[in-house]
C-alpha angles and dihedrals in degrees: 000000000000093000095049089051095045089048085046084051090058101050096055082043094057104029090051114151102188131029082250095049089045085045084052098051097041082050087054091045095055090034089065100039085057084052092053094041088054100047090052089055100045094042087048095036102222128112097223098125102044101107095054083050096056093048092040079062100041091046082043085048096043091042092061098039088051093052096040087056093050086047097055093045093053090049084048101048087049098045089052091054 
């Protein structure tokens, strides 16, 4: 399941078409990859790979802000036009 949605993540990465659809997909994508993360650790109980868990969500959480923040300026600028 984690594979289909990974590979799922990736269409709607590469076939867009807009900057949001292509942010949705890439927070899928490392969505996923968190899941997958998660589930190795809990099945192997250990915590080795915590700390790229928690990157991988802070990099997830400062992708879409950033491009939260692009999206609104450029509404902003053609609206203004």
């Amino acid at each position: 399941m984690f594979a289909a949605a990974a590979v799922l993540a990736l269409i709607r990465i590469v076939r867009g078409p807009s900057i949001v659809d292509r942010m949705a997909g890439s927070d899928t994508l490392l969505t996923v990859l968190i899941c997958v993360l998660a589930s190795e650790m809990a099945l192997n109980g250990h915590l080795n790979t915590l700390p790229l868990l928690i990157a991988l969500a802070m990099t997830a959480s400062i992708g879409t802000l950033a491009v939260a923040r692009f999206v609104s300026r450029v509404r902003r600028q053609s609206d203004e036009r």
